[in-house]
PyMOL Python script that loads the backbone (N, CA, C, O; Angstrom):
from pymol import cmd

cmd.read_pdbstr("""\
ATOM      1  N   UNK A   1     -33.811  57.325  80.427  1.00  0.00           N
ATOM      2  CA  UNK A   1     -34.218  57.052  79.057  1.00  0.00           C
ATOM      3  C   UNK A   1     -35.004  55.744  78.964  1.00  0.00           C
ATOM      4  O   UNK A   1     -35.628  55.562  77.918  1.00  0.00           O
ATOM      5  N   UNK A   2     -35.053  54.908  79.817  1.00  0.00           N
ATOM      6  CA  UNK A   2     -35.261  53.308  79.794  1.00  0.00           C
ATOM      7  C   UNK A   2     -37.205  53.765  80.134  1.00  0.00           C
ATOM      8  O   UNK A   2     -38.111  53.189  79.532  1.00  0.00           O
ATOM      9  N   UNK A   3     -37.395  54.639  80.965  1.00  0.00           N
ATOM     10  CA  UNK A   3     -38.812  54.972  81.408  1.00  0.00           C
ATOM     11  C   UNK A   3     -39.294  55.822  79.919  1.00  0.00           C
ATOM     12  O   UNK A   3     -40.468  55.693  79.570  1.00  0.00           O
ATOM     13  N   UNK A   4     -38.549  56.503  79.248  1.00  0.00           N
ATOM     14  CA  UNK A   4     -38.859  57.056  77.905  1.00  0.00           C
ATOM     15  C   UNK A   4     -39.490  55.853  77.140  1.00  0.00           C
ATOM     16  O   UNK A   4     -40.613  55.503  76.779  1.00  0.00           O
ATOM     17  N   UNK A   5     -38.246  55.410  77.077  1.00  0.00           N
ATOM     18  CA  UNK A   5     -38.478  54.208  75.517  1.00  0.00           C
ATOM     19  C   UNK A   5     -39.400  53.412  75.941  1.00  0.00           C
ATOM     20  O   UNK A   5     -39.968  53.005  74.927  1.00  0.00           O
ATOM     21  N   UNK A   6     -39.956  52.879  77.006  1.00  0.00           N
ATOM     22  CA  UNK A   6     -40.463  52.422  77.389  1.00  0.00           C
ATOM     23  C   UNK A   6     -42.152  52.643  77.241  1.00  0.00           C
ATOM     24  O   UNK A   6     -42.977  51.848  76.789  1.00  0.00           O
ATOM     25  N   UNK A   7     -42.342  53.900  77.742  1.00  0.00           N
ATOM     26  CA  UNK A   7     -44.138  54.213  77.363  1.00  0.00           C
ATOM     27  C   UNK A   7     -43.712  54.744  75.888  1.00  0.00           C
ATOM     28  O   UNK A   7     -44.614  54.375  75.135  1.00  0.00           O
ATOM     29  N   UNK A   8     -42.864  55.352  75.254  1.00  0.00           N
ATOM     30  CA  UNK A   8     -43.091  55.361  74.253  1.00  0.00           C
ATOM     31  C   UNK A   8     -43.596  54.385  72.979  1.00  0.00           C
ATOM     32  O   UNK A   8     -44.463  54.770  72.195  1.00  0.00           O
ATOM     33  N   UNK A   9     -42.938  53.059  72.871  1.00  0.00           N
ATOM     34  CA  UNK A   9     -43.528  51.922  72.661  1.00  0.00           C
ATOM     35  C   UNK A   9     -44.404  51.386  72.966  1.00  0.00           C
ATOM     36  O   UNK A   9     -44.971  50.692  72.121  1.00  0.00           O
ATOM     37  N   UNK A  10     -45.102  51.482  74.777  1.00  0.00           N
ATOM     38  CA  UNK A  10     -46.150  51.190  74.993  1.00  0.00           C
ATOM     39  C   UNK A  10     -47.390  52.014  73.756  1.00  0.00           C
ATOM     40  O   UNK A  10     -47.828  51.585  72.688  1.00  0.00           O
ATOM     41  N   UNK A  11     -47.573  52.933  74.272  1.00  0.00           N
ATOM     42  CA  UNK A  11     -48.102  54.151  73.235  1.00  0.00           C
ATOM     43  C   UNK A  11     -48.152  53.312  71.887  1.00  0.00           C
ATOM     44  O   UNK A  11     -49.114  52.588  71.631  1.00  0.00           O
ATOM     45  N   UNK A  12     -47.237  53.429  71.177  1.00  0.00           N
ATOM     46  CA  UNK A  12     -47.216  53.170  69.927  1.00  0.00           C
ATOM     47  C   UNK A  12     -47.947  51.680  69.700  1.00  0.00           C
ATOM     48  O   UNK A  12     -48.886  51.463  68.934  1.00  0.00           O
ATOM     49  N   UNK A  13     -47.440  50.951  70.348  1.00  0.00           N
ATOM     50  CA  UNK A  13     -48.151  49.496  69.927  1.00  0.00           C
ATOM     51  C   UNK A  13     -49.772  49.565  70.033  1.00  0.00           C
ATOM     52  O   UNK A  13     -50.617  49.056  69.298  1.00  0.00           O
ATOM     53  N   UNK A  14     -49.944  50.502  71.392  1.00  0.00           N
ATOM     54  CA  UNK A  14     -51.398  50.916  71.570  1.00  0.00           C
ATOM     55  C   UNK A  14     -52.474  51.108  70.522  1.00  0.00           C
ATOM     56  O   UNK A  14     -53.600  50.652  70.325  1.00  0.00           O
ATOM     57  N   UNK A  15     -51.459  52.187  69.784  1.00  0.00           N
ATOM     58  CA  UNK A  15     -52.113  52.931  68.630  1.00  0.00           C
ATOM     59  C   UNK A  15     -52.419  51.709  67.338  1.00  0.00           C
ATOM     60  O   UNK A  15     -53.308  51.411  66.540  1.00  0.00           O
ATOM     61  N   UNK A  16     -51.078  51.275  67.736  1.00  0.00           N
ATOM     62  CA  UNK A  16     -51.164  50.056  66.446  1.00  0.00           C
ATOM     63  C   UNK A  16     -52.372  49.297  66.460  1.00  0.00           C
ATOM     64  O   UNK A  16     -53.017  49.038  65.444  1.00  0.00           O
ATOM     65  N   UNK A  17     -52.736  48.872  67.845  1.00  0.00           N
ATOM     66  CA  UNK A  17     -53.638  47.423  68.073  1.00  0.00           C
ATOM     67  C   UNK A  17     -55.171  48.061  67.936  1.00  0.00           C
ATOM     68  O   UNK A  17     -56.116  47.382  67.535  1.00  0.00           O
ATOM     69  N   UNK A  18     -55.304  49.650  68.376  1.00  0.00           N
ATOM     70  CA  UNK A  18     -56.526  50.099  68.310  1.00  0.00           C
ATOM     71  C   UNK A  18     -56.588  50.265  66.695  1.00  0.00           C
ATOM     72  O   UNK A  18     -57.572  49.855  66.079  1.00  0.00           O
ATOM     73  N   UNK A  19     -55.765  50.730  66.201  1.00  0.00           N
ATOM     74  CA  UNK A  19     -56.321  50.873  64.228  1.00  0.00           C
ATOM     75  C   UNK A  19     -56.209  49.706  63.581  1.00  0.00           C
ATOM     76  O   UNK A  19     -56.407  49.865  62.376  1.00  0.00           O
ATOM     77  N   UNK A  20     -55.960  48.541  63.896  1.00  0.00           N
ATOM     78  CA  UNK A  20     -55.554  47.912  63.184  1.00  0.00           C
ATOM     79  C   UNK A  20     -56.826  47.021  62.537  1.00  0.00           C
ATOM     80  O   UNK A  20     -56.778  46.525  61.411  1.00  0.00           O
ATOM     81  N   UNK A  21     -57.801  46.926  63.313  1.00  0.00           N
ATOM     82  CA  UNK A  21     -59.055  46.377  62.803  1.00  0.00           C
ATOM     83  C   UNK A  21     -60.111  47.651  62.254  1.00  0.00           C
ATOM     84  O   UNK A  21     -61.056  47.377  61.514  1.00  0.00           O
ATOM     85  N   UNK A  22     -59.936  48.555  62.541  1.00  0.00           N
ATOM     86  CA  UNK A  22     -60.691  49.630  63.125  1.00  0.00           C
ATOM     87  C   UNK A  22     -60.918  50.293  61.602  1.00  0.00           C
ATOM     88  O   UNK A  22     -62.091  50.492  61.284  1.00  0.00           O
ATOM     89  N   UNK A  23     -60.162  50.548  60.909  1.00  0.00           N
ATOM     90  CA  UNK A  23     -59.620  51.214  59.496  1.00  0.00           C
ATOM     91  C   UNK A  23     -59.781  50.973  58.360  1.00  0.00           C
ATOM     92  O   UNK A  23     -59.501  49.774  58.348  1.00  0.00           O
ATOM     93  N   UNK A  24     -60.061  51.261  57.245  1.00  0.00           N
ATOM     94  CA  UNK A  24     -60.092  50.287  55.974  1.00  0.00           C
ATOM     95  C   UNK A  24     -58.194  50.935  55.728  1.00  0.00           C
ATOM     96  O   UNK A  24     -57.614  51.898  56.229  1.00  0.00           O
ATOM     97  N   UNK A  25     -57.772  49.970  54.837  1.00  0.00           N
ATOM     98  CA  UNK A  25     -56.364  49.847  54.522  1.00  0.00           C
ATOM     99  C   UNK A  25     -55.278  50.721  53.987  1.00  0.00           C
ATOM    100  O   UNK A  25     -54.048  50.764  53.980  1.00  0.00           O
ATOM    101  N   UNK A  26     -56.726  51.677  53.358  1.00  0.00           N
ATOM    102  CA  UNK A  26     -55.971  52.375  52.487  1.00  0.00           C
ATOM    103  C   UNK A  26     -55.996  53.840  53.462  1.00  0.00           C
ATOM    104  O   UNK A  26     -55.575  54.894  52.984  1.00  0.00           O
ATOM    105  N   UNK A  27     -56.516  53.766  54.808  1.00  0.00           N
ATOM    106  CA  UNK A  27     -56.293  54.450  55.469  1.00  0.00           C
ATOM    107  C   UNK A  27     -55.002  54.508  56.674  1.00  0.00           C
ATOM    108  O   UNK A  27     -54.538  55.485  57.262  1.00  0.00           O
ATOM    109  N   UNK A  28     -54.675  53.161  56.760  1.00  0.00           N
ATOM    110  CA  UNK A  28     -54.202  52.628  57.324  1.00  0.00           C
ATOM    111  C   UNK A  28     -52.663  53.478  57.626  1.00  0.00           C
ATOM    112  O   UNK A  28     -52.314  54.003  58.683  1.00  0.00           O
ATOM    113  N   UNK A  29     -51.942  53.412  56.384  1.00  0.00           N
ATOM    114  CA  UNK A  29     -50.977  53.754  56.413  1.00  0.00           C
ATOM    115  C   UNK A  29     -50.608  55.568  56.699  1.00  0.00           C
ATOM    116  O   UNK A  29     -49.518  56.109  56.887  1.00  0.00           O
ATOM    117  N   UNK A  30     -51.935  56.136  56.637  1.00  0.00           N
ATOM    118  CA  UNK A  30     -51.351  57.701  56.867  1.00  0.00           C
ATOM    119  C   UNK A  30     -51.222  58.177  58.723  1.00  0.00           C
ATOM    120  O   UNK A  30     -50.515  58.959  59.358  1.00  0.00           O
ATOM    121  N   UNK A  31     -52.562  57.005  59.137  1.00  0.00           N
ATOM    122  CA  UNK A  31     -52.639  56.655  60.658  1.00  0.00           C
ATOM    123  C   UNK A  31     -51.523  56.280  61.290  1.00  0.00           C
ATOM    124  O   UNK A  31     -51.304  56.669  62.437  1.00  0.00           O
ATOM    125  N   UNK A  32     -50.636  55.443  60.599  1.00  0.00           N
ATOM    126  CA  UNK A  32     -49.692  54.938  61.343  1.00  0.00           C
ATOM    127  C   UNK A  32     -48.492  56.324  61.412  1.00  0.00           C
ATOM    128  O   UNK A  32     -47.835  56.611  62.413  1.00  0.00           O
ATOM    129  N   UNK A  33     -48.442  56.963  60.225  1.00  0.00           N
ATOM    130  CA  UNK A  33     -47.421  57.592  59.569  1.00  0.00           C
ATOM    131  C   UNK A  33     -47.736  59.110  61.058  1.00  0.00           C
ATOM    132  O   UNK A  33     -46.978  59.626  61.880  1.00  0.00           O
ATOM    133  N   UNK A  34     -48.920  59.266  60.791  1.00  0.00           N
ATOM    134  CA  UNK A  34     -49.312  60.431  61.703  1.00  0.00           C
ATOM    135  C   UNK A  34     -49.346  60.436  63.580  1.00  0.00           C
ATOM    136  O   UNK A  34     -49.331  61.336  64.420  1.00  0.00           O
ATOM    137  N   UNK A  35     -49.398  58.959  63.640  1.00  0.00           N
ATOM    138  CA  UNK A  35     -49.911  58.587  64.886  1.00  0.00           C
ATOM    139  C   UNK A  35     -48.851  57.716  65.575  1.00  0.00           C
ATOM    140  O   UNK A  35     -48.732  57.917  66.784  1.00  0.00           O
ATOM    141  N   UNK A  36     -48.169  56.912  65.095  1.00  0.00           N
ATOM    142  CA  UNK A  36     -46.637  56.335  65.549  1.00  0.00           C
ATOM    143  C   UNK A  36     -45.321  56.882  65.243  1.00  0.00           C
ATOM    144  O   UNK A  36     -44.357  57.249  65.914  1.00  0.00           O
ATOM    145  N   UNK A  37     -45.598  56.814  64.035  1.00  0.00           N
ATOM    146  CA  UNK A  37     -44.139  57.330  63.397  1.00  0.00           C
ATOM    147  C   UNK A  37     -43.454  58.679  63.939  1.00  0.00           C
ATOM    148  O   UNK A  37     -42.278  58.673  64.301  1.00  0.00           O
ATOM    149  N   UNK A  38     -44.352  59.987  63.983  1.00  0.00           N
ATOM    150  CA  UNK A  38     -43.777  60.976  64.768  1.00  0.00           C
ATOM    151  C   UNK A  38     -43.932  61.061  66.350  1.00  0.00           C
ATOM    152  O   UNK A  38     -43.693  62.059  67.029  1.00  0.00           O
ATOM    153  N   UNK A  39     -44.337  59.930  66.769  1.00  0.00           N
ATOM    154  CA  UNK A  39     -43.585  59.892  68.308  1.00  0.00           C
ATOM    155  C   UNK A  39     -42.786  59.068  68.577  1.00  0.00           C
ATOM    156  O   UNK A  39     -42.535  58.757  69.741  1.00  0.00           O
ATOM    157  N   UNK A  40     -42.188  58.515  67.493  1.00  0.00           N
ATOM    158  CA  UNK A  40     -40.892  57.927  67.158  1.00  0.00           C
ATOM    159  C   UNK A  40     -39.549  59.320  66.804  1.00  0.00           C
ATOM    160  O   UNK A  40     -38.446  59.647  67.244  1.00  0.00           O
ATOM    161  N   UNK A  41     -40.103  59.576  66.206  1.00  0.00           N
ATOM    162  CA  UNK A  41     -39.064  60.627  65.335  1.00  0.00           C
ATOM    163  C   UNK A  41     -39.015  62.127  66.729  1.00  0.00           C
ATOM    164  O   UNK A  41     -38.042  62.824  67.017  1.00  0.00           O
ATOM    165  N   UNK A  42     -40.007  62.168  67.142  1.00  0.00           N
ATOM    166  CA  UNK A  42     -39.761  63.262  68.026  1.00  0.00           C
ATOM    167  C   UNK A  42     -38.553  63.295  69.039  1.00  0.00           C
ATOM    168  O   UNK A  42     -38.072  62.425  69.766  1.00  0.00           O
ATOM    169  N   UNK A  43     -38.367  64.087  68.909  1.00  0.00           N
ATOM    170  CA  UNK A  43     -36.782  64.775  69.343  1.00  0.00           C
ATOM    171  C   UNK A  43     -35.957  63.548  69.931  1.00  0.00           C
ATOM    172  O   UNK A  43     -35.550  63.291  71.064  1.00  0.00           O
ATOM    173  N   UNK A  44     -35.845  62.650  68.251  1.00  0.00           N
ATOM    174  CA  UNK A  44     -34.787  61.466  68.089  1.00  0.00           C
ATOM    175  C   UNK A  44     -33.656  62.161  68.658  1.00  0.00           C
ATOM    176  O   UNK A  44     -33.139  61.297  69.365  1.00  0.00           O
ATOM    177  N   UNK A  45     -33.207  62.847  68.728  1.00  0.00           N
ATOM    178  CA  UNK A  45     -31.121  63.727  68.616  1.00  0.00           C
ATOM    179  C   UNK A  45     -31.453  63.081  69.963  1.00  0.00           C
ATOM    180  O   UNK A  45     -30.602  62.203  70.107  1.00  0.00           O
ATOM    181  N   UNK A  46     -32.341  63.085  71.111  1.00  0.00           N
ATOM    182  CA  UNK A  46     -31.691  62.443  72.375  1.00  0.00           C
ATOM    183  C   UNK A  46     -31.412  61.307  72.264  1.00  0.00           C
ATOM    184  O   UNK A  46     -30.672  60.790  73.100  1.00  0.00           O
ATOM    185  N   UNK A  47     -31.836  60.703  71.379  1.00  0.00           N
ATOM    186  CA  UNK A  47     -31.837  58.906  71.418  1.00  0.00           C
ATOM    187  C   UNK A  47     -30.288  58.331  70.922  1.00  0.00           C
ATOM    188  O   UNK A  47     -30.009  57.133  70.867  1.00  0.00           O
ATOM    189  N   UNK A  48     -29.165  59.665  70.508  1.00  0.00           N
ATOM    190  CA  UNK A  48     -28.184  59.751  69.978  1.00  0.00           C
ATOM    191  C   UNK A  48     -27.225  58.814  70.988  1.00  0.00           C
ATOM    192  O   UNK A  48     -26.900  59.434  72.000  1.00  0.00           O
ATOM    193  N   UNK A  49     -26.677  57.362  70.910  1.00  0.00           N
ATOM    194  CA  UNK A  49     -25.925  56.946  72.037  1.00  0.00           C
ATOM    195  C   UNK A  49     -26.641  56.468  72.716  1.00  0.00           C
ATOM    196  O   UNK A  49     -26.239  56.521  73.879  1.00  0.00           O
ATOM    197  N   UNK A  50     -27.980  55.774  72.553  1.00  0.00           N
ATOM    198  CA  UNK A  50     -29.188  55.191  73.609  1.00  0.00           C
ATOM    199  C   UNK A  50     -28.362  52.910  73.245  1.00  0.00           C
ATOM    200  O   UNK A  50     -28.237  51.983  72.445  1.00  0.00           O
ATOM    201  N   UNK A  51     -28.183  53.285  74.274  1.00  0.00           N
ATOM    202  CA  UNK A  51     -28.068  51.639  74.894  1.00  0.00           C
ATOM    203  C   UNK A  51     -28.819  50.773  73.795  1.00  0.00           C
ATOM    204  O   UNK A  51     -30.027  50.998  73.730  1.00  0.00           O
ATOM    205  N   UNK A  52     -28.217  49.644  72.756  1.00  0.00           N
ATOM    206  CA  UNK A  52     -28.457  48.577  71.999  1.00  0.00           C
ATOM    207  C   UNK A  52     -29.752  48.226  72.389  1.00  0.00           C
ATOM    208  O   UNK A  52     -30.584  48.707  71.620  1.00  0.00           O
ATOM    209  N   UNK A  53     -30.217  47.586  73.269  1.00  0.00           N
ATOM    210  CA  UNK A  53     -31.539  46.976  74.062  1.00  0.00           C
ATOM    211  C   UNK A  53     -32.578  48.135  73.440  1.00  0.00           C
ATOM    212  O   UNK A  53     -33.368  47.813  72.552  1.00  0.00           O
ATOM    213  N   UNK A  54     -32.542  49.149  73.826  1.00  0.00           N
ATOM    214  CA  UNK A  54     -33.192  50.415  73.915  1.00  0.00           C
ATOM    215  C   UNK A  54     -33.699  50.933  72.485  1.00  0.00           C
ATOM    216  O   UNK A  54     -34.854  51.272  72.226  1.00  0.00           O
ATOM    217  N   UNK A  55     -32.554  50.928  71.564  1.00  0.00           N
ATOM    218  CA  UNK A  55     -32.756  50.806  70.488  1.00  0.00           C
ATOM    219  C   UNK A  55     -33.590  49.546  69.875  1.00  0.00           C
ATOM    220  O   UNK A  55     -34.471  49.914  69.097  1.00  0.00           O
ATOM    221  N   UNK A  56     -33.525  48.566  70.006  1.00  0.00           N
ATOM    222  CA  UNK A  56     -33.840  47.588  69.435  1.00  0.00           C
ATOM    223  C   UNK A  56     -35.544  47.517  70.229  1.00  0.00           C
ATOM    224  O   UNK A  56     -36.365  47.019  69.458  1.00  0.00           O
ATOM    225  N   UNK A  57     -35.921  47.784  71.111  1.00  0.00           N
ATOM    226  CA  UNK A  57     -37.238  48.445  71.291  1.00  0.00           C
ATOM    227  C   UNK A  57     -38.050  48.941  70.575  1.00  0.00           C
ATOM    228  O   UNK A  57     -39.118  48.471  70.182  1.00  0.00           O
ATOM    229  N   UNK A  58     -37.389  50.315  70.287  1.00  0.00           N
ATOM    230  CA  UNK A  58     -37.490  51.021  69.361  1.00  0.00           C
ATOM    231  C   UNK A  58     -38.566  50.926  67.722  1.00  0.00           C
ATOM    232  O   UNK A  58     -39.580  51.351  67.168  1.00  0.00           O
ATOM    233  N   UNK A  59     -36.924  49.679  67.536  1.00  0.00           N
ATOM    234  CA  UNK A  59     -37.036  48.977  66.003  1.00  0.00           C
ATOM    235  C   UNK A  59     -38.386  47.964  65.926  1.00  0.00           C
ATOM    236  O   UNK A  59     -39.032  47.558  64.960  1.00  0.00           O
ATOM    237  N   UNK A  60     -38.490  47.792  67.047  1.00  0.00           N
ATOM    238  CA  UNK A  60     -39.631  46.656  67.088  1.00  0.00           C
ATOM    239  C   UNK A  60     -41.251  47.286  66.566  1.00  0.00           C
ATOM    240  O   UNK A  60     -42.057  46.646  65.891  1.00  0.00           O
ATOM    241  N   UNK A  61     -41.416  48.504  67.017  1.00  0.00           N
ATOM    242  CA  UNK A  61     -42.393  49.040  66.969  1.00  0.00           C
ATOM    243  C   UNK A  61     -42.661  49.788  65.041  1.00  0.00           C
ATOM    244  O   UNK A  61     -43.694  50.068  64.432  1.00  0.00           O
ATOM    245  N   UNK A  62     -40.906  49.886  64.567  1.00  0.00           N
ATOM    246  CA  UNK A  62     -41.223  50.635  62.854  1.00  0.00           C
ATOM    247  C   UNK A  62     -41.592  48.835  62.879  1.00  0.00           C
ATOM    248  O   UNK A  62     -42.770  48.526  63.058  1.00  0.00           O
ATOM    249  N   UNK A  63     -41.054  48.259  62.784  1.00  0.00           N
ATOM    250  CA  UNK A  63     -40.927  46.452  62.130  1.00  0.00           C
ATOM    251  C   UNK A  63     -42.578  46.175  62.769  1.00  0.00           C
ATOM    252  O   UNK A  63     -42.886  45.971  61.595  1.00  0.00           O
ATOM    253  N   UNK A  64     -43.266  46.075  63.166  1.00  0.00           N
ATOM    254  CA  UNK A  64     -44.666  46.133  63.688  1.00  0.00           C
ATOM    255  C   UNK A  64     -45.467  46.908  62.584  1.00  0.00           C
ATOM    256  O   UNK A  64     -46.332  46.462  61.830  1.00  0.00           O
ATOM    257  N   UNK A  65     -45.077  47.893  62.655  1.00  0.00           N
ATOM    258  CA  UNK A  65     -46.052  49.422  61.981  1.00  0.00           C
ATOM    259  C   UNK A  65     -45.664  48.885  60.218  1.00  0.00           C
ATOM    260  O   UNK A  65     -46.367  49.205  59.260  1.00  0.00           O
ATOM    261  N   UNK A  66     -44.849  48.330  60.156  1.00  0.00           N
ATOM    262  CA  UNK A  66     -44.327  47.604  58.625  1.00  0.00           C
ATOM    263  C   UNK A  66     -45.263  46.536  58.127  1.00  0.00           C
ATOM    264  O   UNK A  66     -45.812  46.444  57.029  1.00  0.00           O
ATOM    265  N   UNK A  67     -45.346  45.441  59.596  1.00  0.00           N
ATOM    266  CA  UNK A  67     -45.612  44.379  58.835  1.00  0.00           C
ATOM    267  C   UNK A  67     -47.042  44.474  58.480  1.00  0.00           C
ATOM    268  O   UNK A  67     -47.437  43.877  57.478  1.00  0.00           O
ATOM    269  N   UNK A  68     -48.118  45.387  59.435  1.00  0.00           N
ATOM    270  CA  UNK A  68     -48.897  45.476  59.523  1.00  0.00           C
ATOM    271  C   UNK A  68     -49.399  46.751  58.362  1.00  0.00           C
ATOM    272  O   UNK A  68     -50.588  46.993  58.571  1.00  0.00           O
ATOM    273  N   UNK A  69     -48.967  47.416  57.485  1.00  0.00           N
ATOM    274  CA  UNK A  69     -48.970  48.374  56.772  1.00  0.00           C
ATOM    275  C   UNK A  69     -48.947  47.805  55.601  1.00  0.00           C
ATOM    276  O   UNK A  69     -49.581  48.171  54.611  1.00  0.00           O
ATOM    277  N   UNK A  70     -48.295  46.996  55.676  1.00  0.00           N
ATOM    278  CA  UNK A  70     -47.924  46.344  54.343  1.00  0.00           C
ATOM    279  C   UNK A  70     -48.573  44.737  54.190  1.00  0.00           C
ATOM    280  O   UNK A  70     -48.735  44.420  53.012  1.00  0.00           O
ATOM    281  N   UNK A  71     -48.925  43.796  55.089  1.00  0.00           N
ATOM    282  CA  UNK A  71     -49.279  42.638  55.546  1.00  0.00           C
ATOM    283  C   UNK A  71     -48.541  41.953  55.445  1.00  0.00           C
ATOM    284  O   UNK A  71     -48.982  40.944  54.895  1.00  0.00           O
ATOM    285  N   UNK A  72     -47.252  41.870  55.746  1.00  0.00           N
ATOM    286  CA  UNK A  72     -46.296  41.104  55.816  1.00  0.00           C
ATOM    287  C   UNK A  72     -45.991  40.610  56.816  1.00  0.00           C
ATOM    288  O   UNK A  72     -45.003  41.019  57.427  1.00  0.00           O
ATOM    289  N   UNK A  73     -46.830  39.482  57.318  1.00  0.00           N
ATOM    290  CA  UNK A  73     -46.963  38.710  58.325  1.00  0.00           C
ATOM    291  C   UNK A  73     -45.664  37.361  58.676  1.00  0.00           C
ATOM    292  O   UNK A  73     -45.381  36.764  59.715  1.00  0.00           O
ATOM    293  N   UNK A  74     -45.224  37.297  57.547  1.00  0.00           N
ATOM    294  CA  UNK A  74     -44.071  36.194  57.966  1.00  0.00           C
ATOM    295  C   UNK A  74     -42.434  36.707  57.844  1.00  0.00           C
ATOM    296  O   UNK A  74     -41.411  36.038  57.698  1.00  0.00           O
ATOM    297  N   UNK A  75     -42.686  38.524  57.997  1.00  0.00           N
ATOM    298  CA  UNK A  75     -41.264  39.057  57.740  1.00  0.00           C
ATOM    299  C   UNK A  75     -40.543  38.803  58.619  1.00  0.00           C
ATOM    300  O   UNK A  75     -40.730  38.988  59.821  1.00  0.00           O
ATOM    301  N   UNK A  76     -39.361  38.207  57.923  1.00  0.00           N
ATOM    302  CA  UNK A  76     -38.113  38.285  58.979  1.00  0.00           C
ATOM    303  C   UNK A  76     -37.766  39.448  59.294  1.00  0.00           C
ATOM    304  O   UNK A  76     -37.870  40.446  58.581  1.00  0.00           O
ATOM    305  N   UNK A  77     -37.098  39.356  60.974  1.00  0.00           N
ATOM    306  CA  UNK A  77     -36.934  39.887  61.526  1.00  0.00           C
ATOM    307  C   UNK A  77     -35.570  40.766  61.138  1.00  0.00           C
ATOM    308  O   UNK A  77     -35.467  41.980  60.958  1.00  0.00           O
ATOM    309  N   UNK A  78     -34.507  39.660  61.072  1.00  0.00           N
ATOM    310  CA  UNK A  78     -33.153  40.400  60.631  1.00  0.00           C
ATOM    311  C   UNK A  78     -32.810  40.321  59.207  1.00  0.00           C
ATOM    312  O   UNK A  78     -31.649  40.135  58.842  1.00  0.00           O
ATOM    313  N   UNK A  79     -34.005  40.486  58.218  1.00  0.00           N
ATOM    314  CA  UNK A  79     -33.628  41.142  56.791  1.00  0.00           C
ATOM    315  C   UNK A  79     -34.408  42.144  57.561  1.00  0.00           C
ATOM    316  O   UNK A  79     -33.709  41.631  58.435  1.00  0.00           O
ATOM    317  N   UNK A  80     -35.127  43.029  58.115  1.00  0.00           N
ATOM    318  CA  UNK A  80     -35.173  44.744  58.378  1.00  0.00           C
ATOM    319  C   UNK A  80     -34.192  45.543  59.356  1.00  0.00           C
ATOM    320  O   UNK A  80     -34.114  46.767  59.460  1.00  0.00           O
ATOM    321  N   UNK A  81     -33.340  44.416  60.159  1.00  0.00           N
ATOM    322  CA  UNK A  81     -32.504  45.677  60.557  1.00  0.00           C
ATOM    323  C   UNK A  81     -31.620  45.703  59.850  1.00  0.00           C
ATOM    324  O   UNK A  81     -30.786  46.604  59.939  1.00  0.00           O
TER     325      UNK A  81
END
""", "prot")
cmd.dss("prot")
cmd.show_as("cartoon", "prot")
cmd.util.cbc("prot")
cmd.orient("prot")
């Protein structure tokens, strides 16, 4: 699972860093929704019992796809988990 979570996040941040200039804003958010978010959500039920670390990987990438969706550049970290 550690080689999963692993390019999976790679991936995702990918996606993040290529749209993130690339887009006007109001496009922004259906890109992320279409293009991160469901290779997040895809067949979550394995992630059921995935190691703290692993998870928190994870979280890094919605908390990314957030701050940047929304421009909330000085969000704390632990008011979103």
């Amino acid at each position: 699972m550690r080689t999963h979570v692993r390019r999976t996040v790679s991936r995702c941040f990918a996606v993040l860093r290529q749209i993130r200039h690339s887009v006007p804003t109001h496009k922004f958010q259906p890109l992320v929704v279409s293009l991160v978010l469901t290779h997040l959500d895809y067949g979550n039920i394995v992630l059921a019992g995935l190691l703290v670390y692993l998870i928190r990987r994870l979280q890094s990438v919605l908390r990314a796809a957030v701050r940047l969706t929304y421009h909330l550049w000085a969000l704390d970290p632990k008011a979103v988990a």
